[in-house]
C-alpha positions in Angstrom: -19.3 -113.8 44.9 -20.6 -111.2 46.7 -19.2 -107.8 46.6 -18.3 -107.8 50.5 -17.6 -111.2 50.4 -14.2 -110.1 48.3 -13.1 -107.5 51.1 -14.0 -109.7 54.2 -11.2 -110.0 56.8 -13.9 -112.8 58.7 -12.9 -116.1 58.5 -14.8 -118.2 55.4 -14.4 -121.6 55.8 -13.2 -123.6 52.4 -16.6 -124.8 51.7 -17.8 -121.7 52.4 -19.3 -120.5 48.4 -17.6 -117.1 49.1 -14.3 -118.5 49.2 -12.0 -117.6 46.7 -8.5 -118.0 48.0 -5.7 -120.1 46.1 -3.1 -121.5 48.1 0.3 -121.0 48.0 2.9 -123.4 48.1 5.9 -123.8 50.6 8.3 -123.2 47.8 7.0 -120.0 47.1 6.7 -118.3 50.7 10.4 -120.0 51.3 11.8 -117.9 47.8 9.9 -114.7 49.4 12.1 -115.3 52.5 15.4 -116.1 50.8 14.3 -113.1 48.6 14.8 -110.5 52.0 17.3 -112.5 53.6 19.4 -114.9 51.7 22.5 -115.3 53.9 20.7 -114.5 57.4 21.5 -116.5 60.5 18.4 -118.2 60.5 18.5 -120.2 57.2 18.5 -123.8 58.4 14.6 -123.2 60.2 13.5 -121.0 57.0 11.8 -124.8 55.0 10.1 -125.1 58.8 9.1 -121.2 59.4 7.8 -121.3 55.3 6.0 -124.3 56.0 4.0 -122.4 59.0 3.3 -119.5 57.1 2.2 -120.9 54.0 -0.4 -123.6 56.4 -1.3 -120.2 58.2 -2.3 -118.3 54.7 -3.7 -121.3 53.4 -5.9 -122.4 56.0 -7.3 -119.1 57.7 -6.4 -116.3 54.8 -7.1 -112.5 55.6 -8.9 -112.1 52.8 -10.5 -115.6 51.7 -13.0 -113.7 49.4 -10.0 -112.7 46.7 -8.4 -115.2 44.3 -4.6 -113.9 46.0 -5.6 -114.2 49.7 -3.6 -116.6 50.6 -1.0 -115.3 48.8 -1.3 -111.8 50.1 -1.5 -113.4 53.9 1.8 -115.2 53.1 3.2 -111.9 51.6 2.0 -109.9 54.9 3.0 -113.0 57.2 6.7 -112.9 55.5 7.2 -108.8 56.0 6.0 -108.9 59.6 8.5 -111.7 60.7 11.1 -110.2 58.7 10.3 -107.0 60.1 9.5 -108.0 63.5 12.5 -111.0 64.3 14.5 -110.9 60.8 13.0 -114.7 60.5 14.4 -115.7 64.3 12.1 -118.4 65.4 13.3 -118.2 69.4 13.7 -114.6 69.6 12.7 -113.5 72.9 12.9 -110.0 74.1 10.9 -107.5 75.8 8.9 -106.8 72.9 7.6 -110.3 72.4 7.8 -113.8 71.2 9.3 -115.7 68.4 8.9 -114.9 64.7 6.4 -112.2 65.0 7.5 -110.6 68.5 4.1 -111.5 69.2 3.5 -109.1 73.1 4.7 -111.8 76.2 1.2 -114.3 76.4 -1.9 -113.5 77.8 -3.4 -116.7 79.8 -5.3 -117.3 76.8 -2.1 -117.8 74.9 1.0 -120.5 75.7 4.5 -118.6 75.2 6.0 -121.3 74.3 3.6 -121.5 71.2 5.1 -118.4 69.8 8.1 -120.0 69.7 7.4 -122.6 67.3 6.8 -121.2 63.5 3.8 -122.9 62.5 1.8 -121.7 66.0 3.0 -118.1 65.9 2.2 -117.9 62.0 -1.6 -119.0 63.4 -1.4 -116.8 66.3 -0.5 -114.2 64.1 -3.3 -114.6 61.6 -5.5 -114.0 64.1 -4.2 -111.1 65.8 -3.4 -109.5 62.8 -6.9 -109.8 61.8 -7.6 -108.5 65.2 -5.5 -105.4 64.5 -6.9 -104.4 60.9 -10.7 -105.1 62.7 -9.7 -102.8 65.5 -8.8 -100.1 63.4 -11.2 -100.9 60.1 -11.6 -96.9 59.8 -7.9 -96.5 59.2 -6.6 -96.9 56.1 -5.3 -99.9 54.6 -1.3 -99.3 55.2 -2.1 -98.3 59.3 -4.0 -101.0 60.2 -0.8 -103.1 61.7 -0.8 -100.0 64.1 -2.5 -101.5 67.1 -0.9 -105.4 66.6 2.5 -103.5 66.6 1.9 -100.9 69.9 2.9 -102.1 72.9 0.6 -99.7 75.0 -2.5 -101.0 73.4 -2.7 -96.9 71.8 -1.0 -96.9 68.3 2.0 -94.2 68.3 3.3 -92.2 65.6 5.9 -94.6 65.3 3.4 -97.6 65.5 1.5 -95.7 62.2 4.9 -95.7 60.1 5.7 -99.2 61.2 2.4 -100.3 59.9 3.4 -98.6 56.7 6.4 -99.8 56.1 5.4 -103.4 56.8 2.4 -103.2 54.3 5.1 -101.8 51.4 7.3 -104.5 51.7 4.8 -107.1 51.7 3.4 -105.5 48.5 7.1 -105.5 47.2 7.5 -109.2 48.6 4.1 -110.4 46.7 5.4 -108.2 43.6 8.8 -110.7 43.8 7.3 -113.3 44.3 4.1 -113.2 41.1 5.6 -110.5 39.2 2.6 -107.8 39.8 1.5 -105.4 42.6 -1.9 -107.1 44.1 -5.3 -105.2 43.3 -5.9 -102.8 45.1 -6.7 -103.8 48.9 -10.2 -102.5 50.9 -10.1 -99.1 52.4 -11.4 -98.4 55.8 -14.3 -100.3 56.7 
């Protein structure tokens, strides 16, 4: 594997020879979930929303050139809907859509998409791919700044959002396969 093959956020294809990524089972992103919010409103969709996530991470990782990028996608995925809609599938609000409180559509995007798990955890793949690319110069715990502002111009606020997102997925993967991941790319 090549050495910028490990900290790609690109897409690599399974058959791709740079693509390292285990997958991660439903079972495991449903006992990161229970792990946050146990008794939450939303338990009966949690095997559906889990089974979204984990498809998400597993087909289109953030990091396919590391052995735990599906695992750390999952881990990422779980925190921002947490975060975001505290796992509500059909949240709608100013903010955004579904699961992720994903910005109200662009044509290029159906809202009713981001109401259902499995599309919004896709949808949000991509655009948080789109964020950490936008800002590759930022360092690793900002780069949810620009998915979470809703000008388009990450905030202060935006910048600690990011941050606290990116620790509790670290302390969601840490629950989850008893270790901290290595240590993620800087800026690039």
């Amino acid at each position: 594997m090549t050495a910028s093959a490990e900290m790609t956020l690109f897409t690599l294809t399974r058959e791709h020879p740079d693509f390292q990524a285990e997958a991660i089972g439903e079972n495991v992103v449903l006992a990161m979930m229970n792990r946050l919010e146990p008794y939450g409103t939303w338990v009966p969709n949690y095997a559906e929303i889990a089974a979204g996530i984990a498809q998400a991470a597993n087909h289109d990782p953030l990091l396919p050139g590391r052995k735990d990028g599906c695992k750390l996608t999952a881990a990422l995925l779980v925190a921002l809907a947490f975060v975001r809609s505290g796992f509500h599938p059909n949240l709608t609000t100013q903010k955004g859509f579904g699961l992720f409180q994903i910005r109200p559509p662009s044509p290029r995007i159906d809202g009713n998409r981001l109401l259902r798990p499995r599309d919004a955890a896709y949808i949000a793949v991509d655009l948080v791919r789109q964020s950490m690319l936008a800002s590759r110069e930022e360092p690793w715990e900002v780069r949810l700044a620009w998915l979470l502002s809703e000008t388009g111009a990450p905030s202060t606020a935006d910048v600690k959002k990011s941050m606290d997102i990116m620790i509790l997925a670290e302390s969601v993967f840490e629950g989850a396969f008893g270790s901290r991941p290595k240590a993620l790319p800087e800026g690039r």
